[in-house]
C-alpha positions in Angstrom: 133.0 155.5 105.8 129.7 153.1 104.9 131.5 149.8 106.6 131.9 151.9 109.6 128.8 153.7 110.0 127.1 150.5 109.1 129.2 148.4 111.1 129.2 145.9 108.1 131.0 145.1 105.0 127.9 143.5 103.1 125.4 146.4 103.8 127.4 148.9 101.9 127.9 146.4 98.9 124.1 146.1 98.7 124.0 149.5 98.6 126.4 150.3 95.9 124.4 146.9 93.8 122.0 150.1 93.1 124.9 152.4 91.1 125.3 149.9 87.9 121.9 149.8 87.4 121.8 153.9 87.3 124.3 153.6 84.6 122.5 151.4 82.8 119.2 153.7 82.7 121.5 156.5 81.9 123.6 154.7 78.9 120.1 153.5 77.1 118.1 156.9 77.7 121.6 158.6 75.8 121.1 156.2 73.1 117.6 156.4 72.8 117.8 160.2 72.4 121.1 160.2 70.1 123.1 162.0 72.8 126.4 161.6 72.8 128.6 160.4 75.7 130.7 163.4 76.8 132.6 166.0 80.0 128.1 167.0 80.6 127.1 163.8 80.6 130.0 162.1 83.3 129.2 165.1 85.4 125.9 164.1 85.3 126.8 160.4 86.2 128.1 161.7 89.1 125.2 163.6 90.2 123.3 160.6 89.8 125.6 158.1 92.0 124.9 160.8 94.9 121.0 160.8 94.3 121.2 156.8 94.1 123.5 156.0 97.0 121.7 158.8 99.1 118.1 157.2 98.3 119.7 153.5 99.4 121.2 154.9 102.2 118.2 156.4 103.8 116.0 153.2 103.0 118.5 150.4 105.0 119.4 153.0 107.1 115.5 152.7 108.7 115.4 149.2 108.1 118.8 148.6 110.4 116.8 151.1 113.2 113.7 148.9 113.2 116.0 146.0 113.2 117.6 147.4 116.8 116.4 147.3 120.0 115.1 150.3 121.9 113.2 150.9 125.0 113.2 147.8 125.9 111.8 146.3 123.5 113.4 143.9 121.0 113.9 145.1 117.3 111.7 143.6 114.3 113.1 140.9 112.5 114.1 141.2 109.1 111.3 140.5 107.0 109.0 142.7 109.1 111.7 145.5 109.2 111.7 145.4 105.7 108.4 145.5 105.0 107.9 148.5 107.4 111.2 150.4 106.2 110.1 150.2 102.5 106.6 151.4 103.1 107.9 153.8 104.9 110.6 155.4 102.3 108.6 154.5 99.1 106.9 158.2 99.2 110.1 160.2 100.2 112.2 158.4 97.7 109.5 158.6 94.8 108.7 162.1 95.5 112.9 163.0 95.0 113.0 161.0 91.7 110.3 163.1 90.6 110.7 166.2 91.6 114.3 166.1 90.3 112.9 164.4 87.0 110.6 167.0 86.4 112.9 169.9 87.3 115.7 168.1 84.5 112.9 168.0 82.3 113.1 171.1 80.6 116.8 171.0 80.0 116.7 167.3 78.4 114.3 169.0 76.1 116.6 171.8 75.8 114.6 174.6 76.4 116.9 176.5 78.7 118.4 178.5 76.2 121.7 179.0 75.5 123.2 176.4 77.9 121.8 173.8 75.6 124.9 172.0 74.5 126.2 171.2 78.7 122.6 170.9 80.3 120.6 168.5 78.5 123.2 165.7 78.2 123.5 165.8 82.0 120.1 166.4 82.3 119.6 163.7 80.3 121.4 161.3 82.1 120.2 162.0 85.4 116.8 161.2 84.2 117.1 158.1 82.5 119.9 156.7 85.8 116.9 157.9 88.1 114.0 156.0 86.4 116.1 153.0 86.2 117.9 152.8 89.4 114.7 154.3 91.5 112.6 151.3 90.3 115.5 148.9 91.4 116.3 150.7 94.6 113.0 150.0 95.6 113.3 146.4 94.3 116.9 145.5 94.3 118.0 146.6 97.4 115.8 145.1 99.6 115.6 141.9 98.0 119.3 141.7 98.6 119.1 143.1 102.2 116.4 139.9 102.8 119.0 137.6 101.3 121.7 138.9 103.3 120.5 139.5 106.6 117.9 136.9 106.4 120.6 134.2 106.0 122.5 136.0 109.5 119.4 135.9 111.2 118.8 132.0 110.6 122.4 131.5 111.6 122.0 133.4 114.9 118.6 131.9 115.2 120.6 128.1 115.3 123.0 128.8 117.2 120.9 130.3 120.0 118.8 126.4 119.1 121.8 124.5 119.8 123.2 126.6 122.6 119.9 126.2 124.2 119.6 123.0 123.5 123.0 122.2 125.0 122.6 124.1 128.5 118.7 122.0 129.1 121.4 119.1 128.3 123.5 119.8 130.8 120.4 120.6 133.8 119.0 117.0 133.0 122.9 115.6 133.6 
């Protein structure tokens, strides 16, 4: 569904870059707090992924919009659309990792009463896979978006060079 809406095959690979590095967050926070690995804390995992994916979604999502031309007007080129698509989701996608960290808070601590046992290993992992993966969505993802579409850009950039250079060939023959 990602290659299509995307209309690329490498976009929704840089995107899914993010979901190992939610793990990892997850996996050392479990440690750190002696938590066991169990059914709470998978379903947790998964709750993760979404928040993760979503957050990289929205973020190259913009940047491909600025990237496109509209009105008229020619779209940004890549470092510029990046640079304008991550300033413009840094707020939104800190403000989610908060608000969800915060909320989890109280059931990591297990405070929430009975539900102790099933909450705070998910809750857990959702914090620690947010912390982590948040920093790196923010990093990560459009490092690898630069790398990526950068390179295209230069290709397309050469090709218009030589095919340019070939037609003012021709008019001087």
């Amino acid at each position: 569904i990602m290659v299509a809406t995307f209309k690329s095959l490498v976009q929704p690979l840089i995107l899914l870059v993010s979901v190992p590095f939610a793990a990892t967050g997850a996996i050392l926070l479990l440690l750190v707090t002696g938590v066991p690995l169990g059914l709470p804390s998978l379903v947790g995992m998964l709750m993760l992924v979404g928040i993760v994916v979503t957050n990289a979604i929205v973020l190259v999502d913009l940047i491909n919009q600025y990237r496109r031309p509209h009105d008229g007007q020619p779209g940004m080129n890549v470092a510029d659309a990046i640079m304008r698509g991550s300033r413009q989701r840094l707020r939104p996608i800190l403000m989610t990792a908060l608000a969800t960290v915060f909320a989890l808070t109280p059931m990591a601590l297990g405070v929430t009463g009975e539900g102790g046992f099933i909450s705070r290993p998910l809750a857990i992992v959702v914090i620690g896979g947010l912390v982590s993966s948040t920093i790196l969505t923010l990093i990560l993802v459009p490092v690898l978006y630069r790398l990526v579409e950068g390179a295209r850009e230069k290709r397309a950039g050469r090709r218009r060079h030589s095919a340019n250079h070939a037609a003012a060939g021709e008019q001087q023959a």
